[in-house]
N, C-alpha and C positions, 0 to 999 in steps of 0.2 A: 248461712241459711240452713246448709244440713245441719248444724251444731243447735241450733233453734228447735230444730225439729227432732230431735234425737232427745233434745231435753223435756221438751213437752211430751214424748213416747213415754217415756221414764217417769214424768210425772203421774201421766193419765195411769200408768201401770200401777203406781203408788198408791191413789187415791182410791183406784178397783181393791187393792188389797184392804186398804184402811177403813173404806165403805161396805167391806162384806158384814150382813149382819148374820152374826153366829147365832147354832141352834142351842137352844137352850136344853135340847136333850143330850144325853149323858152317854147314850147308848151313838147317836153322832159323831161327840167327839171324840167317843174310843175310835171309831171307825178314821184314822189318821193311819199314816204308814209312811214310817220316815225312812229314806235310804241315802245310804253315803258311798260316793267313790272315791278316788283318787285326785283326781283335777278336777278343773272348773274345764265347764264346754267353753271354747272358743267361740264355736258360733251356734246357734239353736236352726240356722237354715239347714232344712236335710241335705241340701248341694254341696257343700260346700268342703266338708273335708271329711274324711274317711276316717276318721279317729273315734275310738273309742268312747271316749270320755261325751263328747256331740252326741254319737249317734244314738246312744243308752237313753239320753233323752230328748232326743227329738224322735226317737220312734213313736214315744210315748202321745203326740201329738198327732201323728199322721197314719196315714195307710198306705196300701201300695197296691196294684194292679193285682199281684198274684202274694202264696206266702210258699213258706217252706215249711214240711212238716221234721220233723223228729228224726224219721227215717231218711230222710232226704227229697219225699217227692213233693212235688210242686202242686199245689194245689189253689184254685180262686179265692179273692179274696176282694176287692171291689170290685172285681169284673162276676160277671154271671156265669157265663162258659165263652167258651173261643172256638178257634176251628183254625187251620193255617190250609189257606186256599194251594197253595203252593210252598214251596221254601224259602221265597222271598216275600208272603204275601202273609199277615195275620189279620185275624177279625177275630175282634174284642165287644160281646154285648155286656154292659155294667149294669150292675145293681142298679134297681130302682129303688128310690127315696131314702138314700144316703143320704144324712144329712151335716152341715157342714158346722162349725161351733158356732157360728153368727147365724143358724137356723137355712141357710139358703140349700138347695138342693144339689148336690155334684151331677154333673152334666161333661158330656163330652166335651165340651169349649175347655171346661179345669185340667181334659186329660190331654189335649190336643194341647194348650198355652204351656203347662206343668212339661213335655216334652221340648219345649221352644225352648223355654227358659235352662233346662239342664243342658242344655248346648252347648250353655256360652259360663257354665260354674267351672269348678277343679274336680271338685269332687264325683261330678254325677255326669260329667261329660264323657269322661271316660266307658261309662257304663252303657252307652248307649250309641257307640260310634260306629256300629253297624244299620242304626236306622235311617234312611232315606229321609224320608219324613211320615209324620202322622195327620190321616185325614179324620174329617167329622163325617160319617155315615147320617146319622141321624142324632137327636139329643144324648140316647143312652146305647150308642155305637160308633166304636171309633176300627179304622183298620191302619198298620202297621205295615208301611209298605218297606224292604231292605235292601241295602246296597249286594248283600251275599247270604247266602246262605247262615243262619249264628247258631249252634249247638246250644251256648250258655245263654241265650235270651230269655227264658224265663224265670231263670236263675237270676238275673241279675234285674227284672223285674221284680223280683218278691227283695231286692234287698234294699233297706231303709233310703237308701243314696236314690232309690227311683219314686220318692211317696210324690205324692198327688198332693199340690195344693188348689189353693182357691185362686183363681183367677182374677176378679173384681178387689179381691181385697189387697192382693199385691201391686194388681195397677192403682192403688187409689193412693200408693205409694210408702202403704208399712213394710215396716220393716223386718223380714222374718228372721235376723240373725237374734233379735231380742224379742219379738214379737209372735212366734208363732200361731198357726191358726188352719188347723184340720179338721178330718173325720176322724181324730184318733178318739181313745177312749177316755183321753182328759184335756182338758183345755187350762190357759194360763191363766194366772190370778194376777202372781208377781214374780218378777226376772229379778230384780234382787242382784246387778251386777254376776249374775251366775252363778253366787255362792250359795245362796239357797233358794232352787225353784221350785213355787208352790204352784201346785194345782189341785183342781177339781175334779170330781167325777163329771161326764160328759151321759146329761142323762137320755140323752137323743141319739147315742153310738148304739149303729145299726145290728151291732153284735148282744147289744143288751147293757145298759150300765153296769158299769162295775162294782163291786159289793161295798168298796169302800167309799167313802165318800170326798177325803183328801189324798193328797200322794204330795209329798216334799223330797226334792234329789239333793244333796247337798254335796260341797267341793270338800273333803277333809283329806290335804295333801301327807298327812302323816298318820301311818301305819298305825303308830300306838295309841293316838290319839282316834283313830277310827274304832279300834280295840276298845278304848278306856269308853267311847259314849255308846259302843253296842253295850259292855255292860253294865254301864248304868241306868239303860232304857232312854238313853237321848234322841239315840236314835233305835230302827227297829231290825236293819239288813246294813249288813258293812261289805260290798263286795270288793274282789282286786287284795284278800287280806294278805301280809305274807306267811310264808309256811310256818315261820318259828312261831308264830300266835296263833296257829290250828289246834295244838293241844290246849292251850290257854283258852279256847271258844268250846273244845270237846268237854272239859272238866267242870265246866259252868253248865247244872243241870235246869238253866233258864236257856241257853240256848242249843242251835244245832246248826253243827261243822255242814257244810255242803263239799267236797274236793272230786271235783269231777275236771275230766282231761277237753282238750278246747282244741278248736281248729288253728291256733295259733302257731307259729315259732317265732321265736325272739333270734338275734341275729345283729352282728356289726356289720351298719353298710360303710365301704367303703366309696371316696369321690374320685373315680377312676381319672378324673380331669386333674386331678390336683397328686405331684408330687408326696410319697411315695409311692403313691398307690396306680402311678401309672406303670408301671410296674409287676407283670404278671407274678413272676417268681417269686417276689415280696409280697405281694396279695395271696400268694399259693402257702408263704411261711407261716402266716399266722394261723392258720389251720393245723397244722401240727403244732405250734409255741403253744396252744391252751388247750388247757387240761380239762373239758367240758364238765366229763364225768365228777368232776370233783365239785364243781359249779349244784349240780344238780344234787348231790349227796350233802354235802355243807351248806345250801344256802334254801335249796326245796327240799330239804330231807328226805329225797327220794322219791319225793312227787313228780314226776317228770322224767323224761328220756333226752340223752343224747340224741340230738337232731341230725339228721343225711342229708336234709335236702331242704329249702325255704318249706315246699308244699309241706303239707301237716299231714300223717299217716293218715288221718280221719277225715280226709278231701279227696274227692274223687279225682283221678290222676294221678294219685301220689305212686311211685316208683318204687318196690321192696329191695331191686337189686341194685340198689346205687352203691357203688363203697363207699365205706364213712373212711374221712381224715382222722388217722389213730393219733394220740398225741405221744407227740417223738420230736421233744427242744431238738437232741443233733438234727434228723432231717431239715427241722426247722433253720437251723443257722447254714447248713448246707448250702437251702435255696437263696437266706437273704445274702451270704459271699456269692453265690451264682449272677445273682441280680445286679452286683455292683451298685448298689446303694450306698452311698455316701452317707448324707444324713438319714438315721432310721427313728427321727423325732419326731412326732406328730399330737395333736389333741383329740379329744375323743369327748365328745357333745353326748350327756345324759341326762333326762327330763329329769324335774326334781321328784325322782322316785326314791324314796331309800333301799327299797332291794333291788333295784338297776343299780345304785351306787355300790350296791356291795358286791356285786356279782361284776361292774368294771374295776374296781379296787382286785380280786383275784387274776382277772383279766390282766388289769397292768405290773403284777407280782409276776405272772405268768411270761410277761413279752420281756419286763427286765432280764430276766435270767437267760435269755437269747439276745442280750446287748438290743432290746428297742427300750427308748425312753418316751414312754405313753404318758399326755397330762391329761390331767381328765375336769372338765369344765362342766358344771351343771347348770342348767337353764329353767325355768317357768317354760309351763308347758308351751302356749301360746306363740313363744318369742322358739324355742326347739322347732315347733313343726313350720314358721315362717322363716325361720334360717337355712335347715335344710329344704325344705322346698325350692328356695334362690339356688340351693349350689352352695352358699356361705360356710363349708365345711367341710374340714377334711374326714372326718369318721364319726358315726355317729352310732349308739347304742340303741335299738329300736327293735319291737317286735310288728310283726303282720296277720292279722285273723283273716281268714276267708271266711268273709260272710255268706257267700253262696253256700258253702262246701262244694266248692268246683275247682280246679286249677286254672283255671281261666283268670278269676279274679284276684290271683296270687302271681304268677309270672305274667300275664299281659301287663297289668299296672305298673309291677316291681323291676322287672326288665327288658320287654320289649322299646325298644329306641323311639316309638311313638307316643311314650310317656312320659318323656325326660322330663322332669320337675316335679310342678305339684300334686299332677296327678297320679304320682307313686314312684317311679324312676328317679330316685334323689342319689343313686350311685350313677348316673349320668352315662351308664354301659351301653354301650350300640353293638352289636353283633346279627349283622344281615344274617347268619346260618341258625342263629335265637329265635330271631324275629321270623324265620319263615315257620320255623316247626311250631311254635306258639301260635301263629297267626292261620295256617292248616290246621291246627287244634280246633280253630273256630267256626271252620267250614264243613271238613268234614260230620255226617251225620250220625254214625254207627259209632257206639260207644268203644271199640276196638281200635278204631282208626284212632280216634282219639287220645288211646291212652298212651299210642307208639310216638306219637307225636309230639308229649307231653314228656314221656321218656326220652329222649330225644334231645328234648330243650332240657331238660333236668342233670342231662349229662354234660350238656356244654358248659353249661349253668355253674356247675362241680368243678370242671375244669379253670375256666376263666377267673372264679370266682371274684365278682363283684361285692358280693356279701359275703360275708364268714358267720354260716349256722352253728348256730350253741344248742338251743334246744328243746324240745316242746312240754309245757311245765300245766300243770293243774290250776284253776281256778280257784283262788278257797272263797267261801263265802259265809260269813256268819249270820244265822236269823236267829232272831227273837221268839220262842215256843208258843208265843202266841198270834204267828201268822201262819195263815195258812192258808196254800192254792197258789206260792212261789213256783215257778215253772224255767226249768235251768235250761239256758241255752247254751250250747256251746260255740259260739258266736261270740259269747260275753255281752251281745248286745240283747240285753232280758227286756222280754214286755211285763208288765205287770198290771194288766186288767183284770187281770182271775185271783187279786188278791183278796183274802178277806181277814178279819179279827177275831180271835175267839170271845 
């Protein structure tokens, strides 16, 4: 029956695309704007996983209680103003006559159900584990009542993983992994198996329609082939490019290079559960075995830093006096004869990115030559982030953004032991002396207390090492000179309502 109805979804979505009648003006259909990334989203539900490739276009759909600006402060964005009666207690008045892409009104029932439902997802649960529950005040008043105290609550309010849906329309039982259906600023046409999602301008978004009148995301898993349709005008913005085709975008006087630095670090998690890597000493080796520095000069031509720590220098919390692991093979073989490790064989899982393949190929150049034998197995994104989420692996190539710009939403997730799985914890690490200084990060109020705290866990963090950080690299992005009002986030997860055409 679900199969029935999953296909008749798919139809109905077909028939809307096949049934749009085009404007016969010319000035219209310049107004398109095609963008390409890397992967296909897995799922279009904001809940559902923290992944990049998701969240780029399901933002596009939705909104969220609060946003973040530039600078980092928090500022309303469905809501009207707030007030926090106490520090377990918030009141939320929302915009009035939001409206929603099926024209109905957003109401507290959407903000109060939209909290129910992120409950019980992977992705958006997490974000939200300090609320008690949320009640309905009135239509356009909701209050936020909390188990403790949360520093990062409106941080993690403004980020995509907490947007607002509609109520009536998920109980009527769509589907929002293909299906979405918000206040954002474009609404779907056609899902298109997620290879290319078309939509519309949403001419009822309460922020104002957007100048353009189409927007298409499209999946182009290969680098050069992202390159070769930016410039032939296939498409119009190629983000996620690699560095060796930044000059290749600079020289082409139709377009323009974007490389700006992102809240990201990229990083091997290790599966603490699974031999070697149960194993401090041998988790400690491979942090001296590679040669980061050479990672970042050979493959981001220097775009980018050797990383110290998962957090990203450009998050709030991040630590300046951490020591970084120098790369030194002897210390390295040192530790793995310390460890008494037997076998030092292991696989190492990388999405099908080609400059994640090149950057583990220097990787496993790098462990050989300290006697480890690294094979390196590449995966579809989809099947990567459902393997390691199970635990199904022993090592895996992976970066992490902090969407807030908070350290909260980078060590809570990634290693606090209340995460272990999908919701970010896929090195499977437990350390009660982590778990407490992360989790005081959350309570305490004063940005000081906070940052000791995060230092702290960042130290352990270093120590134990469950992950081995490489390092924090640049965004490149190629546009077409004839867009204009792209707006860079460094989040990587870009909105684009304020696009327009020349």
């Amino acid at each position: 029956m679900k199969k029935i109805i999953y296909l008749l979804l798919l139809l109905s979505l077909f028939l809307v695309a096949c049934g749009e009648k085009k404007s016969d003006s010319t000035e219209t259909e310049s107004k398109v704007v095609t963008v390409a990334q890397g992967a296909k989203p897995k799922s279009l539900d904001p809940y559902m996983y923290n992944s990049i490739p998701d969240l780029m276009v399901s933002r596009q759909f939705y909104n969220t209680l609060f946003s973040r600006e530039k600078d980092g402060t928090i500022v309303p964005e469905l809501a009207e103003s707030y007030e926090y009666k106490n520090d377990k207690e918030l009141d939320i008045v929302l915009k009035k006559g939001v409206k929603f892409h099926d024209g109905s009104e957003l109401t507290a029932d959407d903000v109060v159900f939209s909290f129910e439902r992120m409950k019980d997802k992977p992705g958006s649960s997490i974000m939200i584990e300090e609320i008690d529950k949320v009640e309905k005040v009135n239509d356009y008043e909701i209050k936020i009542l909390l188990k403790n105290s949360s520093s990062p609550l409106l941080f993690n309010l403004a980020h995509p993983l907490t947007s607002i849906v509609n109520k009536k329309y998920v109980e009527a039982g769509n589907d929002l992994n293909i299906a979405p259906m918000g206040t954002g600023a474009f609404k779907l046409v056609a899902y298109n198996d997620g290879e290319k999602i078309e939509m519309e301008a949403f001419q009822d978004y309460f922020e104002g329609a957007p100048k353009i009148q189409k927007l298409i995301i499209r999946s182009i898993p290969e680098d050069t082939s992202r390159l070769a349709a930016l410039e032939t005008g296939e498409i119009d913005i190629a983000t996620g490019l690699a560095p060796i085709n930044a000059q290749t975008v600079e020289a082409n006087d139709k377009l323009e290079l974007i490389s700006e630095p992102t809240t990201a670090t990229e990083y091997i998690c290790l599966n603490v559960e699974k031999a070697p890597f149960t194993n401090k000493e041998f988790r400690q080796a491979l942090n001296y075995a590679i040669d980061k520095k050479s990672i970042v000069d050979s493959i981001f031509s220097g775009k980018g830093k050797v990383a110290k720590s998962i957090v990203n220098p450009n998050v709030f919390g991040y630590y300046y006096g951490l020591e970084e692991y120098p790369f030194n093979p002897e210390k390295a073989k040192e530790l793995i004869e310390k460890s008494g490790v037997k076998d030092k064989s292991f696989s190492l899982y990388v999405n099908d990115s080609p400059v994640r393949l090149q950057v583990a190929q220097i990787i496993q150049a790098n462990l050989k030559d300290v006697g480890i034998d690294m094979k390196i197995e590449t995966l579809e994104w989809g099947t990567y982030l459902q393997k390691t989420g199970e635990g199904d692996f022993t090592a895996y190539l992976g970066g992490w953004i902090s969407g807030t710009s908070d350290a909260d939403i980078v060590l809570y997730p990634l290693l606090d032991s209340k995460s272990i799985g999908f919701p970010g914890n896929r090195a499977r690490y437990s350390n009660p002396e982590f778990d407490k200084e992360v989790e005081m990060a959350r309570v305490v109020l004063t940005p000081e207390e906070r940052k000791e705290h995060y230092k702290n866990a960042q130290i352990i963090a270093r120590e134990d090492s469950p992950l081995i950080v490489l390092f924090n690299k640049n965004e490149n992005i190629g546009i077409n000179k004839r867009i204009l009002g792209f707006e860079y986030d460094p989040t990587t997860m870009h909105k684009f309502k304020n696009l327009d055409v020349k």
